[in-house]
N, C-alpha and C positions, 0 to 999 in steps of 0.2 A: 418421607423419613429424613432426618437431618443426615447432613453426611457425617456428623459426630456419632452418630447413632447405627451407621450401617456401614462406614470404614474405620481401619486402624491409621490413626494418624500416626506418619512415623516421621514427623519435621525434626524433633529431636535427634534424627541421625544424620540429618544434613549436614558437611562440613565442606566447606569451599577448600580448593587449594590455588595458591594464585598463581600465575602464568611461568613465574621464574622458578617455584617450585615443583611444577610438573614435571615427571619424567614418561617419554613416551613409550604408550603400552598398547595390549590390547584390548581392556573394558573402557568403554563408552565413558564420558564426562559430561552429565547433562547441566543446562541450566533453564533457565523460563522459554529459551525458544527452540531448544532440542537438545545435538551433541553438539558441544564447545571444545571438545578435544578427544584423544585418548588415555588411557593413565595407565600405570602399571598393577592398582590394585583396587579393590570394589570394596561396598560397604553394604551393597543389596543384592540378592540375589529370589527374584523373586515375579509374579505378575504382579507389575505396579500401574497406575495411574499418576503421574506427574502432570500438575494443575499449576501452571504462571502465578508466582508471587508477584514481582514486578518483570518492566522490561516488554510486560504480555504487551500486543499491540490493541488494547484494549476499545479504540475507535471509538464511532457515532453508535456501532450496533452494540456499545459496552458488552462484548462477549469475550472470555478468557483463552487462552491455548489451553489446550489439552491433551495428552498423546500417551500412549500406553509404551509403557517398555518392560521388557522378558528378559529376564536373566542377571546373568554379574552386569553390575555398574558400579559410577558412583553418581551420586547427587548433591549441586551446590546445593545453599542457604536462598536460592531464586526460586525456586520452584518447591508446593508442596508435595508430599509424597503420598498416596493414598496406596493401601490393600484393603478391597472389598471382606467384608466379614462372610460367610455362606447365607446363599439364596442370592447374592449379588453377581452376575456375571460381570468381569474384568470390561471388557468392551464397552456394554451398555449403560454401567459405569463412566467410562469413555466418552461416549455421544452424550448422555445427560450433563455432563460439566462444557462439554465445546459448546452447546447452544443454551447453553445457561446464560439468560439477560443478568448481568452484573450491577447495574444502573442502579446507584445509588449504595452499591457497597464496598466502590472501590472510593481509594483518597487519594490526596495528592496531587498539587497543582502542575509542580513538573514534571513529575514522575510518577505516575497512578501505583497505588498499591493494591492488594488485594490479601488484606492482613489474615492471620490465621483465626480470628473469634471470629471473623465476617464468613471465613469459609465455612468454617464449622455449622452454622447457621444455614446455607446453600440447603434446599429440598431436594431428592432423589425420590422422583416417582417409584414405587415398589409395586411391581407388576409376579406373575407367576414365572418362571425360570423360563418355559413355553414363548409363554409373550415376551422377556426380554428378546430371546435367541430369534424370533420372529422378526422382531423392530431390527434389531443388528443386523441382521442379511438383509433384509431390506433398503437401512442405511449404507451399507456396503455394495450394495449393487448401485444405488445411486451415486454413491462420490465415486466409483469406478467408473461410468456414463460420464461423471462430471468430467471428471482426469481426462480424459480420451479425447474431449470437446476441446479443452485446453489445451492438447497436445495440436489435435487440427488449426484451433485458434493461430500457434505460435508457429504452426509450418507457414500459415496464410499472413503473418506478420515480418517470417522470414524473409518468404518470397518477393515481396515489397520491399524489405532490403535491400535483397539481393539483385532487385532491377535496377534500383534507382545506384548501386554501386556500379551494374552493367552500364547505365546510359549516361554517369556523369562520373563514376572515380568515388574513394573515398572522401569523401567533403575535405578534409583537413589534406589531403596529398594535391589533390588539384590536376592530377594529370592529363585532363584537356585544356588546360593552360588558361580558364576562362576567366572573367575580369572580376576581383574581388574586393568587397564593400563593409564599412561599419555597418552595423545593425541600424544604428540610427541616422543612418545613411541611406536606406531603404525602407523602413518600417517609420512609425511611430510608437512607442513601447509607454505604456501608463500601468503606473501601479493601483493598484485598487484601495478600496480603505474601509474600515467600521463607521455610517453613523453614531454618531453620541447615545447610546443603550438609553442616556439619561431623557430622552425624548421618545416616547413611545407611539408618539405619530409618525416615527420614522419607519416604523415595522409594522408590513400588513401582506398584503394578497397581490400587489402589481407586477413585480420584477422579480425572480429567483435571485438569491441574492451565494453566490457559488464563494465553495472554500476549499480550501487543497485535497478532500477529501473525496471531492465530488470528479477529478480528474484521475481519471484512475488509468493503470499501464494496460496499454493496446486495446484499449476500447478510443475511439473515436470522437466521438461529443463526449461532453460532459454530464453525470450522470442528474435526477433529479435534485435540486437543492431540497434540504430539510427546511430552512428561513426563506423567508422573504421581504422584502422592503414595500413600502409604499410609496405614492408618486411624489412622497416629500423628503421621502426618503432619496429617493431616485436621484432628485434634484442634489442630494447633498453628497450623496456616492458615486460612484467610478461605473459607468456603465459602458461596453463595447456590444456593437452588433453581431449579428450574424456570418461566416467567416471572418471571425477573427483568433486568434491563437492566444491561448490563456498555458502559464507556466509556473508550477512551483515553485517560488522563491527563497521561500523559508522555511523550513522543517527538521525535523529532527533527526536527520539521517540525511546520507550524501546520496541513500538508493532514490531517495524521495524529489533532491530536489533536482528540476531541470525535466520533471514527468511535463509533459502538453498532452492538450488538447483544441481540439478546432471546435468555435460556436455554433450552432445548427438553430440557435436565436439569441436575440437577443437578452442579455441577463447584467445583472452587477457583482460584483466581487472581492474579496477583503484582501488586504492589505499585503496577504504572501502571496499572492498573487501579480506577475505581473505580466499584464495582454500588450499584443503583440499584432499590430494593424498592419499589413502588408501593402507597400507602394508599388517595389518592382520583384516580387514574388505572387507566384501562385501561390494560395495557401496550404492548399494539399504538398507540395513540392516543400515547404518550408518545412510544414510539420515532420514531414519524414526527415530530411536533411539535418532540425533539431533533433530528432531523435538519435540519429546517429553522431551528430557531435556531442554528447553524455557527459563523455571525457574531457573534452576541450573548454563544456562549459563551468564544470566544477572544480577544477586542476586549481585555482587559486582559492577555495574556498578552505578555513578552519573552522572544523566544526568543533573547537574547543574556546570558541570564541563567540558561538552560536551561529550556527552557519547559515548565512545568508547570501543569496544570487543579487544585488543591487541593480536597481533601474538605469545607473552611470556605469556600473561595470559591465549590464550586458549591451547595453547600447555602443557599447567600446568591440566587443565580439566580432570579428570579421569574417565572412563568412561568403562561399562564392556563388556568380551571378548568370548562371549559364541563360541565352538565348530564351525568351519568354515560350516562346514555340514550342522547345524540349521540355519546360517547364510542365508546360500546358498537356502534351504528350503521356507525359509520363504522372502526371493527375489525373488521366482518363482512366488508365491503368489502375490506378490506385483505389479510383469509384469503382471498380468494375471485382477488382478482389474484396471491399468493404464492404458490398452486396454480399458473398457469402460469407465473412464474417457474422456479418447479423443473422444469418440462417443460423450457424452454430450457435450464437452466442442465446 
């Protein structure tokens, strides 16, 4: 059943207020990616379904946000507003628009939309009350399972922090006084690039050919590419080996860029991308140590300029160079917790 057909659209009560107009309350201010504030006064009050207009992080799996909210609110003009009609439960509701494949109903080159006739259109499988409530605790016991993995994940991510600040200091404070280096003073850094689309012998089955999307936070390698290049392609693209350090350059958020990953083989990779070949680093030792530089690597970026990490600016990064041994040391460590990372993960 369409979702015109089995919710009340209520996008018509959406009204934004903008930042210097807020006064602060205690009803929720949502917009496409949760609460954006608090306010003094609502305009819902009700079990709603709030579905991403834009802003949604809509991805490679083109799938929307989705998130149920109870009670006084209010809702910007980002987000639509759904109430189930009866026989629909609020929830399962809920789950059918988060795994809803989107592909090919959103627009917009810089900014994805996901306009309200495209929504309207959206199918909602219509099951008996039974079977929704079924599927719901179901799903709910799973993303609970899920949450709890994540939570294990980031204590075993912590922990790896927290050694490598035991055996070497804050990167940026230095307090073992150890000898510090430009990046390209120690590394080799190559950015990656697109074959020309216009030759299609340049895309096939040889090389994974990796994009910012594929480096994802606290996982380790980098995930499967969707693309791949061919061997003439290969010859024409940016390819690094296995250990080597690939880093978000360009993206659209400052959470995004500066994310690494270490290669576990060989692949190629496009243009926001730039890899990071290690002379007098261990690569485990580096990746962590970028990771905790975040701050120091982003600190000059404008993201109203489009924000971008450059291959001359982070080659210029200076960053310290403790004893290969300690390096080495504290990379054994580092395999030895990634081993039960991959158990949870």
């Amino acid at each position: 059943m369409y979702v015109e057909d089995c919710c009340e659209i209520l996008d018509s009560m959406r009204v934004p207020i903008t930042a210097s107009e807020r006064e602060e309350g205690e009803y929720p201010y949502y917009g496409a990616n949760g609460i954006q504030d608090y306010v003094v006064d609502y305009i819902f009050d009700d079990e709603l379904v709030l579905l991403a207009e834009d802003g949604g992080n809509f991805g490679s799996k083109k799938r929307p946000i989705a998130y149920r909210v109870s009670g006084k609110c209010w809702v910007n003009n980002h987000a639509h507003v759904l109430k189930p009609k009866a026989g629909l439960d609020v929830d399962y509701l809920c789950y059918s628009l988060m795994f809803y494949k989107v592909d090919g109903m959103v627009n917009g080159a810089t900014r994805q939309k996901l306009t309200q006739a495209a929504m309207r259109k959206m199918q909602i499988p219509i099951r008996t009350m039974d079977e929704q409530l079924r599927i719901v605790n179901e799903l709910n016991q799973i993303l609970k399972i899920k949450e709890q993995r994540q939570q294990e994940l980031q204590l075993l991510e912590n922990l790896i922090k927290a050694r490598f600040v035991e055996m070497f200091g804050e990167p940026k404070d230095n307090p073992n006084g150890y000898s510090k280096k430009k990046l390209k003073d120690t590394c080799r850094v190559i950015t990656g690039n697109t074959p020309s689309r216009a030759v299609s012998e340049y895309y096939g089955n040889d090389i994974e050919w990796i994009k910012t999307d594929n480096i994802v936070e606290g996982m380790l390698y980098p995930t499967l590419a969707t693309e791949s290049l061919s061997e003439k392609g290969m010859a024409v693209g940016r390819t690094v080996e296995k250990d080597s350090i690939l880093m978000a350059c360009i993206a659209g958020s400052l959470s995004s860029i500066g994310r690494v990953c270490v290669t576990d083989r060989k692949v190629a990779f496009n243009q926001q991308i730039n890899a990071i070949e290690p002379n007098d680093y261990n690569t485990l030792f580096l990746y962590v140590m970028l990771q905790l530089s975040k701050g120091y690597l982003i600190e000059e970026i404008n993201m109203a300029l489009k924000g971008i990490l450059s291959k001359s600016k982070l080659e210029e990064k200076v960053f310290i160079v403790p004893p290969m041994e300690l390096q080495t040391q504290f990379a054994a460590f580092v395999e030895q917790v990634d081993k039960s990372k991959v158990v949870e993960q």
